[in-house]
ROKOLGU-619486 format. One record per residue (C-alpha): x, y, z. Coordinates in steps of 0.001 Angstrom, whole numbers, padded with zeros to 6 digits, always signed. Layout:
<pts>
XYZ ...
</pts>
This chain:
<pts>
+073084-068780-014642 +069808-068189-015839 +068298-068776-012277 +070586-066196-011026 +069888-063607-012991 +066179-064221-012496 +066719-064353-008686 +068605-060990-008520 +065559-059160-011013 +062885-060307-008341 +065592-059101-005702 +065603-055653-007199 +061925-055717-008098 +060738-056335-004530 +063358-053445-003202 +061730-051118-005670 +057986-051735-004364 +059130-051593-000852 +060733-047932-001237 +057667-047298-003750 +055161-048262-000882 +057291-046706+001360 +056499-043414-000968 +053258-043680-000805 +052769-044425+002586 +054886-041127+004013 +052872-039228+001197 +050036-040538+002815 +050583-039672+006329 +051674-036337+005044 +048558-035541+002958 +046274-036962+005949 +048669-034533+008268 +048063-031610+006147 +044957-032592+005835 +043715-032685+009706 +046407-029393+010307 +044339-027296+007755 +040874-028968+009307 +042532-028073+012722 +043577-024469+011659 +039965-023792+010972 +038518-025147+013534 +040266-023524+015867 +039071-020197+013934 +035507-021333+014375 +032791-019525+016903 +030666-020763+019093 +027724-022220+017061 +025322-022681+020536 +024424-018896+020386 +022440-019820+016858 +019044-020658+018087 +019327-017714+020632 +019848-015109+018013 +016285-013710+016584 +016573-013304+012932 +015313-010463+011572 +011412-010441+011023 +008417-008029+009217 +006722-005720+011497 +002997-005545+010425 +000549-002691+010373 -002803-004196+010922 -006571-002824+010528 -009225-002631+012841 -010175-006233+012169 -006969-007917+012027 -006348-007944+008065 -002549-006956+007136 -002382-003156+005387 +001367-003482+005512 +004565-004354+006830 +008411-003066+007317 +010930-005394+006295 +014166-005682+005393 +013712-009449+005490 +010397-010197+004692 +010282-013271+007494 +007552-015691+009455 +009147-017658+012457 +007294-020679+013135 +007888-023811+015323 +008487-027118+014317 +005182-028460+015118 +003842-025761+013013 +005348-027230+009943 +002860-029930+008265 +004543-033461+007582 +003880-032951+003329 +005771-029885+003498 +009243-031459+006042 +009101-034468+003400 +009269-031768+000402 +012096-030472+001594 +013676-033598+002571 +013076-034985-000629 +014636-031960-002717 +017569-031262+000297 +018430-034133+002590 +016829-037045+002146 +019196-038208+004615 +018780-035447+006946 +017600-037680+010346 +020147-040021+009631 +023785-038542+009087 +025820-036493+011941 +026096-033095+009389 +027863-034571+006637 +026299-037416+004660 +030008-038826+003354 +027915-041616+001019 +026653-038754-001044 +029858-036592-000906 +031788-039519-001928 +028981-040321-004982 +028771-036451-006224 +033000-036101-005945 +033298-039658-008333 +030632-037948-010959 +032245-035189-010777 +035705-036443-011656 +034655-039605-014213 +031367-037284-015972 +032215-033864-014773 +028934-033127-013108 +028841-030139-011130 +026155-030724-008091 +026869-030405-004578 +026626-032561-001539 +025547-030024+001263 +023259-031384+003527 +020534-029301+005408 +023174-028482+008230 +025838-027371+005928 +023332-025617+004375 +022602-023684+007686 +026164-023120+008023 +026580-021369+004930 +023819-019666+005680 +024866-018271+009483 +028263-018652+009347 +030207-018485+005950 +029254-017756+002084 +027862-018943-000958 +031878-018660-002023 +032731-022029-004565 +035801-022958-002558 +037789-025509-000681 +037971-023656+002539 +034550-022394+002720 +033674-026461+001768 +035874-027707+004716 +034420-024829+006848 +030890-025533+006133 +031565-029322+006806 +033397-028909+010568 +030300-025953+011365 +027737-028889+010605 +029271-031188+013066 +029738-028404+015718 +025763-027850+014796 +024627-031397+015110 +026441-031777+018384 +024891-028944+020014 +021059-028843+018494 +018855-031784+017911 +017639-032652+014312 +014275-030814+014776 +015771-027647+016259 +018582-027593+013267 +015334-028353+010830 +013410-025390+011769 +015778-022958+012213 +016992-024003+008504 +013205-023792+007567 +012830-020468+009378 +016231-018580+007415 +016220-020099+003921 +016327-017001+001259 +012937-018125-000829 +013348-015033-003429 +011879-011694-004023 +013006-010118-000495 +011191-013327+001052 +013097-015914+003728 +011643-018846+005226 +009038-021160+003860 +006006-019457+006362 +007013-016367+004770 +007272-017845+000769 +003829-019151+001306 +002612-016289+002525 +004047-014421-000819 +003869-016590-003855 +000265-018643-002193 -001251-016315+000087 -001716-019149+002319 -000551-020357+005871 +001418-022852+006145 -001412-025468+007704 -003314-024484+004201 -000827-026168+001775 -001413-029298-000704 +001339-031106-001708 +001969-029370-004853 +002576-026304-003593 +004884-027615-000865 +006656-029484-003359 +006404-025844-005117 +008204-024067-002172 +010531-027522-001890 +011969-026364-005689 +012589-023112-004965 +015478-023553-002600 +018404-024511-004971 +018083-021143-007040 +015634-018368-006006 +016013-016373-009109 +015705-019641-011518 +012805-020918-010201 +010824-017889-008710 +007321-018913-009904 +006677-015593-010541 +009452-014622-013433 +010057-018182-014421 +006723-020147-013981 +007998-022538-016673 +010826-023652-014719 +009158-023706-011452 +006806-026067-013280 +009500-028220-014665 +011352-028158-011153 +008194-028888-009170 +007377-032038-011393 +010642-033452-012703 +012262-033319-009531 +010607-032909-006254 +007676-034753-006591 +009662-037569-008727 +012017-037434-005634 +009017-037095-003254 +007820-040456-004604 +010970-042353-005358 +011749-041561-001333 +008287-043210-000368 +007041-040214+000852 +003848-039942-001887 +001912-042873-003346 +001376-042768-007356 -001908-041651-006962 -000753-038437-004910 +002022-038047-007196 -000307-037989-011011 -002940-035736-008913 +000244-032646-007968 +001483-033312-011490 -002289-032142-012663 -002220-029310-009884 -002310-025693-011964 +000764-023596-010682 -002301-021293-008873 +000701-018642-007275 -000410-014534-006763 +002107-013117-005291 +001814-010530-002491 +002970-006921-002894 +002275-004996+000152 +004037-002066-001228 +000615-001986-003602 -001733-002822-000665 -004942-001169+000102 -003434+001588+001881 +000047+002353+001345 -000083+006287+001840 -001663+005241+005312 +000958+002684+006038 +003965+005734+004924 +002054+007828+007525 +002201+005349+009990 +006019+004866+009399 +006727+008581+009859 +004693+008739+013255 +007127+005870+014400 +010322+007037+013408 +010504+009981+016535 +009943+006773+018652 +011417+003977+017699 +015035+002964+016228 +015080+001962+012578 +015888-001546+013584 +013092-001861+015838 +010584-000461+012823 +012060-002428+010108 +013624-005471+011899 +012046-006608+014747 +008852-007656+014231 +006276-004748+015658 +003011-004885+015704 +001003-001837+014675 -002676-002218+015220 -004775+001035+013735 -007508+002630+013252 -008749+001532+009339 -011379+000095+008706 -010207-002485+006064 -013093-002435+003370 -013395+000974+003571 -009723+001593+002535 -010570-000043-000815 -013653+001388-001298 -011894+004468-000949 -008705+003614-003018 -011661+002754-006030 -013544+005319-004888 -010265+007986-005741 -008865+005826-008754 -011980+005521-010554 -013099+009163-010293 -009843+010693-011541 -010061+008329-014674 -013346+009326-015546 -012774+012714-015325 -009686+012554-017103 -011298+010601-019593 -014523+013609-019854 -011921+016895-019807 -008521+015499-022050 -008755+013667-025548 -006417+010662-026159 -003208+012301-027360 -000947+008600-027868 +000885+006343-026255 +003353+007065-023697 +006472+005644-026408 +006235+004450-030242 +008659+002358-032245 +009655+000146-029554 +011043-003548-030550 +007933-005411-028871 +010492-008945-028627 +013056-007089-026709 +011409-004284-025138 +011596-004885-021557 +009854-002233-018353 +010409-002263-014684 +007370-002454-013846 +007429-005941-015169 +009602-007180-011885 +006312-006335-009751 +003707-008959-008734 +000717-008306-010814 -002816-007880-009646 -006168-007106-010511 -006483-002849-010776 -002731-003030-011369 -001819-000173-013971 +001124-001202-016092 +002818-000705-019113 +002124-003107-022378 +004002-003291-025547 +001868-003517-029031 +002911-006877-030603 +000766-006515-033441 -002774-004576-033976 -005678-004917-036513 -008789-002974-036681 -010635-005349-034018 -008054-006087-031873 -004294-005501-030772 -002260-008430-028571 -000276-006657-026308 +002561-007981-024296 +003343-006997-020676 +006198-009226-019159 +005672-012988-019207 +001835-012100-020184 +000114-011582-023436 -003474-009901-023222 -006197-009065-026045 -007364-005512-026638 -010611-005224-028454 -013263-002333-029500 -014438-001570-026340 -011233-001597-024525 -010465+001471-026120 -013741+003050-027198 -013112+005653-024669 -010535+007224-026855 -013852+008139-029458 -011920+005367-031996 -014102+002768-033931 -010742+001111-034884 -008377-000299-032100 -005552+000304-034899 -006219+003858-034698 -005182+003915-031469 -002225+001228-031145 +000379+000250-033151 +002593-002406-033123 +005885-000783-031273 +003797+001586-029302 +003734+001091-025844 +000417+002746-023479 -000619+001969-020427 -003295-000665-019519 -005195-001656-016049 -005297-005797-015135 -008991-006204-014889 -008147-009912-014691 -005182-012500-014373 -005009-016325-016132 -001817-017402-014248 -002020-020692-015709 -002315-019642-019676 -000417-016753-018457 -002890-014484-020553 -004862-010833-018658 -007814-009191-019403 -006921-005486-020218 -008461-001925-020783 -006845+000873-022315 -005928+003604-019585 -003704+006027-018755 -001965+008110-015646 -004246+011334-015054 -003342+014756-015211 -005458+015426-011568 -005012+014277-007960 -007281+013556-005258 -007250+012600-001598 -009943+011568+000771 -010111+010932+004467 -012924+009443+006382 -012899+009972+010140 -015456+008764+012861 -016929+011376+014296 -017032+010328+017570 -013860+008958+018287 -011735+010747+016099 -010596+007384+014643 -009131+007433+010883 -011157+004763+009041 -009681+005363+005623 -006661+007725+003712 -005930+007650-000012 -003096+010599-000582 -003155+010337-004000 -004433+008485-007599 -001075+005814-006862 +001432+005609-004113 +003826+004170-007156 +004326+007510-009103 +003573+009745-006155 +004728+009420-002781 +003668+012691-001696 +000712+012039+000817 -002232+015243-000193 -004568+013824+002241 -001912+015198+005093 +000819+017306+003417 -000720+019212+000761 -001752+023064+001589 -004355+024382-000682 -006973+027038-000237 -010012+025717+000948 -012676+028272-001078 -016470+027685+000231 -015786+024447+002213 -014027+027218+004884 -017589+029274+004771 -019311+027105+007639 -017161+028563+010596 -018591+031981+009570 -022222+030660+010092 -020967+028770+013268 -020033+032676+014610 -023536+033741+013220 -025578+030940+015376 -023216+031549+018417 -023881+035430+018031 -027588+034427+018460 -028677+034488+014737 -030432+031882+013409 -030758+030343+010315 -033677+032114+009115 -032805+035393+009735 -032302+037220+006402 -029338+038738+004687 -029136+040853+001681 -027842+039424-001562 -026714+042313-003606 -023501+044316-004905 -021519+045284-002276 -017742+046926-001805 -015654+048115+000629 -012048+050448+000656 -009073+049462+003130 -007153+052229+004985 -005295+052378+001548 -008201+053430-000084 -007684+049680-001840 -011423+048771-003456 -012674+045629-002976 -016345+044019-004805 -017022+040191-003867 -018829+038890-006448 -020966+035466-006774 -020113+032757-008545 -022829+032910-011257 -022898+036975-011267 -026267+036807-010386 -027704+038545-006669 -030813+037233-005047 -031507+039864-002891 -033134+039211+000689 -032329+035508+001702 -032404+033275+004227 -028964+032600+006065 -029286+029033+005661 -029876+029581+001870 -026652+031771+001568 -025262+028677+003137 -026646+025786+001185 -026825+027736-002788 -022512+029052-001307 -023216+032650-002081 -019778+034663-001479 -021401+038171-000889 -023984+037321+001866 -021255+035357+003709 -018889+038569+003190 -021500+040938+005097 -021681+037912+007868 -018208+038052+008064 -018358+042140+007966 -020757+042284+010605 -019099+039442+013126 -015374+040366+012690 -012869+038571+010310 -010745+037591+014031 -013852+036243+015698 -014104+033798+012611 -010516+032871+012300 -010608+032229+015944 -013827+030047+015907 -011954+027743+013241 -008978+027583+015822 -011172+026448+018246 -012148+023532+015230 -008490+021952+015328 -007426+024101+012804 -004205+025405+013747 -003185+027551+010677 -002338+031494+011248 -004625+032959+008677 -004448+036998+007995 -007318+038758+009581 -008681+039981+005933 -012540+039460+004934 -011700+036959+002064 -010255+034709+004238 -014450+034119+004857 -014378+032744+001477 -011645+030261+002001 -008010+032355+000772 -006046+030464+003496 -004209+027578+003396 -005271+024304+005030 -005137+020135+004259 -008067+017963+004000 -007256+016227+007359 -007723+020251+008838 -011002+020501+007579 -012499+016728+007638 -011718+016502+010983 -013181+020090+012029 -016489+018836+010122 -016849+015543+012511 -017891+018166+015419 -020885+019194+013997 -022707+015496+013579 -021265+014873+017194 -023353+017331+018777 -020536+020286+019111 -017559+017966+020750 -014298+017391+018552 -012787+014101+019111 -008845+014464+017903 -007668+012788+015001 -006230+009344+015564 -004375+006239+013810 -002619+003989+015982 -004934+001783+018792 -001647+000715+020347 +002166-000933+019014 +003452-004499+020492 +006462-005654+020071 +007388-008886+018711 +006380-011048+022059 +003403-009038+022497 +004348-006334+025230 +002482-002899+024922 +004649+000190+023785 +002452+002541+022767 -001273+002749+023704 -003975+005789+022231 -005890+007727+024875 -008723+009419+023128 -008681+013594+023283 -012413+014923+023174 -013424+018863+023740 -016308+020400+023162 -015732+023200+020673 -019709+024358+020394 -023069+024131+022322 -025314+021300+020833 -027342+023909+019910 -025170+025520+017731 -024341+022262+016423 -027660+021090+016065 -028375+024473+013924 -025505+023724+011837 -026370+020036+011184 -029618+021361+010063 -028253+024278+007726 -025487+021593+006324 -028140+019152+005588 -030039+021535+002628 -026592+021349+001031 -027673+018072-000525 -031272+018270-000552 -031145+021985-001820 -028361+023380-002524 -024861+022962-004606 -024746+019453-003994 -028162+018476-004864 -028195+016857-007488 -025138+014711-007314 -027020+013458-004254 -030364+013337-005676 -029062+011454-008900 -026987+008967-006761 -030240+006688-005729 -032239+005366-003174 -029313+004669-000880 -028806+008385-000257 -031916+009064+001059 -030423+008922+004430 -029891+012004+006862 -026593+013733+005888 -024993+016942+005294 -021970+018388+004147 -020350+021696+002000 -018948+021918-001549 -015699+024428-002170 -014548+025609-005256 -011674+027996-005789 -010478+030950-007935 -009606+029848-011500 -010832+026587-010665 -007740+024962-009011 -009355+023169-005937 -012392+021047-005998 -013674+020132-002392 -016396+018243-000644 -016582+017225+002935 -020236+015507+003858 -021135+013385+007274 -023704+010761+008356 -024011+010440+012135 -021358+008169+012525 -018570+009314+010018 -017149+012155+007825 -015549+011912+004622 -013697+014502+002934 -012542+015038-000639 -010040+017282-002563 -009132+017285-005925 -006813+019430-008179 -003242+019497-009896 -000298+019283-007934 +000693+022233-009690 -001953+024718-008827 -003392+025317-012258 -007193+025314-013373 -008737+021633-013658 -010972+023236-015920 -013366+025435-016809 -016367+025310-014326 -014613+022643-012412 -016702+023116-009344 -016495+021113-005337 -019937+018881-007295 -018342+018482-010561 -015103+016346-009166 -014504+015489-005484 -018374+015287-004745 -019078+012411-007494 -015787+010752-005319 -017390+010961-002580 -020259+009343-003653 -019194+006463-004834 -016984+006139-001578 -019961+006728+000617 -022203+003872-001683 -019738+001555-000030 -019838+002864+003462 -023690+002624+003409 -023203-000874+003040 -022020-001581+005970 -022873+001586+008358 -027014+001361+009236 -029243+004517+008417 -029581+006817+011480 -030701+010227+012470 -028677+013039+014146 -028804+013064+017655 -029438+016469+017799 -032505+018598+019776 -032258+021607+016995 -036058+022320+016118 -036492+025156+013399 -038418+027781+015246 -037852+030589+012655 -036418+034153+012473 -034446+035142+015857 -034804+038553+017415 -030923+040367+016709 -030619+043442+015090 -029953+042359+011490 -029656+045805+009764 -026001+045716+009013 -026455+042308+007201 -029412+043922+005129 -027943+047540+004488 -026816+048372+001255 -023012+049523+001864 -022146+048516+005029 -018264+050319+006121 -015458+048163+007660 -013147+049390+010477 -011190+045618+009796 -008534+045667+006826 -010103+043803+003793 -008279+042463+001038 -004673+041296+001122 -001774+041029-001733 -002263+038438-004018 -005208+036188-002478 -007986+036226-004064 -011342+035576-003304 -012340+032264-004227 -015418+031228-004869 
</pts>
């Protein structure tokens, strides 16, 4: 009985597991159906994945100087294509190691670690993903960075499709080539290039093991806002993986652990030259598309001389500040009462650099010294950081809370500390151009004291009156009306009525009147009322026209101040009209570009130099010879003289000054290039009292022109000018007393300058 009933329960037992198997088995098939119908319904949705290596990703266009060093770039993508080849065997195994390490031996999917990180993740509940290097690509080309099944499935059947149709080096570097790297940066050419400054052949193993760790998150581990973590991800994990995978020995691995995290950073937007490179961008934008500018990988090759940009840029920061510094007391920090451990700036986000001006919060200040943090830095402020300010105590000047700005005289990227001064954003602007004079080529532009708070270029935009730098091209009629430059011309009081019986009395600059001079003397010592009689005598239009023939193609009013300098004009007008007279009479047109490539190196756009002679040599040679007592006689003198040994050299040039002291102007050549300066507000109001062309853009141009010397040899004019005295025109209406005009002579609101 027993038996029976035993028999029957293993009857029913066994039917139960058969319909239970039974179960499990249809469930099976009907998963693994659903299963390859929703793999099949998006694979059927997929494109064609053998168009991928065709398809040029988007890549910087450069703007080079004359020597081959990078000014600047358009990018949307900052991006460096390389070739396989091109990528050293430290750096592949980096990435391996911190990617793929299976990468040359799975089809797409490694399935070994899929099936590892899926068991984790449902026993431990570890999030980490499986993606190899191809489904990496995928996600990169073809899908998202969405967390979902789909886009998982998606990413898997793409890498197959990929492996099938590109080999493992050709799926390698394009990976290597599109990666996102952080801070606007993709590829690893282009992220050493950024965080290193260095090319790709150039890299130890810690820093490719730095690149390696940046991959996973961008923002987490940019060495630049996180240095701590790009540390810690460097260390603990690539290299660790680096060696576990065999591709490091112990000895490599303990000397990268020791490696300092030595990154800069490159900000092009704060290059040498960024008002240039803006110019350069607007002159392309008639003829080329916006893709082709910022996407396609131009090159721009110009005219800059590369040194000479900075020296300029220093040349332009360093005068403003110090004349700020002379003409405006300290009057405080830019904000007080700030929390200094949550006070955060945007400026912060920005690679720093050496000359950098920034913003620093006070974290706490004594009478010796203030710390003072700006971002992830701290820096020191003693005594003579801020002595300028006339304070023997740094408290005086900074309190905790307040926040000022400083200038980065030097970075400690490992201790993360800088070396700081006290400074501040000037009230003034400035420009200066330098052009050679015979070619016409622009060597260097600074539009302004910083690209960053201005963007307004006042080296090519900026109209301003051009007071006694304008006087030469009524000397230039003089010498072509057969004068010379020792013919005489009274200095005295003078006035003259319009056909409105308007009264007009020129006066000098220091009230004072000289009486019989020299024309080169009312040249070099800028004396308004000599040049007004020159002007009288020649005709206002004959002048106006004469600085038409120059290049400069304003419409000025025929009225006798415009002698003096009451039009309008911008420094690239007048620097450019001075190059003609150290080049023998013949004006070479202003230039910037040599020629544009495109990306595989086919010409689009090629200079042909424009020359005319707008004078005889003689007249030019008389000129050279006039402008050259400027600055061993006359109103820039002794700026020159006081400069040193350097400038005793042959050069000329003019000073300009303008009513109420608004504009402060120098231009000044050597034979092989001009330089010109202007200085003043942006606004049109004084700089000053007795702000003259020598007291502000002249000191500019000296230190600029220190630099030049450097590296352009002392020469002479080529000119065959010999001083042979008075000539024999009929001078009496420059020497009588009240000579009468037939011209109309003064105009509505325009002064005389100075």
């Amino acid at each position: 009985m027993i038996s029976m009933k035993n028999s029957a329960a293993s009857k029913r037992k066994r039917y139960s597991l058969f319909w239970v198997t039974y179960a499990l088995v249809v469930l099976g098939v009907a998963a693994v159906g659903m299963a390859l119908g929703l793999i099949f319904g998006y694979a059927i949705d997929l494109p064609r994945v053998d168009e991928l290596q065709k398809v040029r990703p988007n890549v910087v266009s450069y703007v080079y100087a004359d020597d081959g060093r990078v000014l600047g770039q358009f990018a949307t993508e900052k991006r460096i294509l390389v070739t396989y080849d091109q990528i050293p065997k430290h750096l592949k195994e980096a990435i391996l190691a911190a990617e793929d390490s299976q990468f040359f031996r799975h089809s797409g999917i490694d399935f070994s670690r899929a099936f590892m990180t899926l068991f984790r993740d449902a026993v431990f509940g570890e999030r980490k993903g499986f993606s190899t290097l191809t489904m990496q690509l995928s996600k990169l080309q073809f899908t998202s960075r969405d967390r979902t099944l789909k886009r998982k499935i998606t990413d898997m059947l793409y890498a197959i499709e990929i492996e099938k149709t590109y080999s493992k080096e050709q799926i390698f570097t394009i990976y290597f080539n599109q990666i996102y790297m952080g801070h606007g940066t993709y590829g690893f050419a282009a992220a050493a290039d950024y965080y290193l400054h260095k090319e790709l052949k150039d890299l130890t193993v810690a820093e490719a093991a730095l690149l390696a760790g940046i991959v996973q998150s961008p923002e987490r581990h940019s060495p630049i806002n996180h240095p701590d973590q790009a540390l810690r991800r460097r260390n603990n994990y690539v290299l660790a993986r680096m060696l576990k995978e065999g591709f490091i020995d112990q000895a490599t691995y303990e000397k990268s652990l020791k490696d300092p995290l030595a990154v800069q950073g490159r900000n092009f937007e704060s290059g040498p030259a960024p008002y240039f490179v803006e110019w350069v961008r607007i002159h392309l934008e008639p003829k080329h598309t916006a893709d082709e500018i910022w996407k396609s990988g131009l090159k721009i090759y110009t005219t800059v001389d590369y040194d000479m940009q900075v020296a300029a840029n220093r040349a332009v920061r360093d005068g403003l500040k110090r004349f700020d510094r002379e003409r405006r007391r300290w009057h405080g920090p830019v904000a007080q009462g700030q929390d200094p451990s949550t006070y955060r700036h945007p400026d912060w986000l920005e690679i720093f650099y050496e000359g950098l001006m920034i913003p620093g919060v006070v974290v706490q200040s004594g009478a010796s010294q203030a710390q003072v943090r700006l971002g992830s830095y701290t820096a020191l402020v003693g005594l003579d950081d801020v002595k300028w300010t006339g304070s023997k105590r740094v408290n005086q000047v900074l309190r905790r809370g307040d926040v000022a700005m400083f200038t980065i005289t030097k970075i400690n990227q490992n201790e993360r500390t800088l070396q700081v001064t006290l400074d501040r954003v000037p009230e003034a602007q400035a420009a200066l151009l330098a052009v050679e004079n015979k070619t016409g080529a622009i060597k260097a532009m600074v539009g302004g004291f910083d690209f960053r708070y201005s963007k307004f270029n006042r080296a090519t935009q900026a109209l301003r009156q051009p007071g006694s730098i304008f006087k030469p091209f009524t000397y230039v009629t003089a010498m072509e009306s057969g004068y010379s430059p020792y013919d005489t011309v009274l200095d005295a009081p003078v006035s003259f009525r319009d056909g409105l019986g308007r009264l007009y009395e020129p006066t000098n600059e220091d009230e004072e009147y000289k009486g019989l001079i020299t024309i080169q003397q009312a040249l070099y010592q800028s004396r308004n009322v000599p040049t007004i009689r020159l002007a009288n005598a020649l005709g206002i239009k004959r002048i106006i026209d004469v600085a038409h023939r120059f290049g400069i193609r304003r419409e000025f009013p025929p009225y006798l101040p415009v002698s003096l300098g009451a039009g309008e004009l911008t420094l690239l007008d007048i620097t450019s009209a001075f190059t003609t007279f150290p080049n023998n009479g013949v004006r070479a047109e202003p230039y910037f570009i040599k020629r544009v490539e495109d990306y595989n190196g086919v010409s689009l756009e090629e200079h042909r130099h424009r020359v005319e002679e707008v004078i005889s040599p003689d007249t030019a040679g008389k000129m050279v010879y006039m402008l050259r007592q400027v600055a061993l006689h006359g109103t820039a003198a002794t700026a020159v003289n006081a400069a040193g040994e350097d400038f005793r050299r042959p050069m000329g040039g003019k000073t300009g000054t303008t009513n109420d002291f608004t504009d402060s102007w120098f231009v000044g050549f050597i034979p092989q290039v001009t330089a010109g300066v202007w200085a003043g507000r942006d606004e049109k109001k004084t700089l000053g009292n007795r702000v003259f062309g020598a007291t502000l853009a002249l000191p500019i141009w000296v230190d600029f022109m220190r630099d030049v010397f450097k590296q352009v040899p002392a020469t002479d004019f080529e000119t065959s000018y010999q001083p042979a005295g008075p000539s024999e025109n009929d001078n009496n209406q420059l020497l009588t007393s009240q000579p009468v005009s037939n011209e109309p002579i003064t105009v509505e609101d325009i002064k005389p300058p100075l």
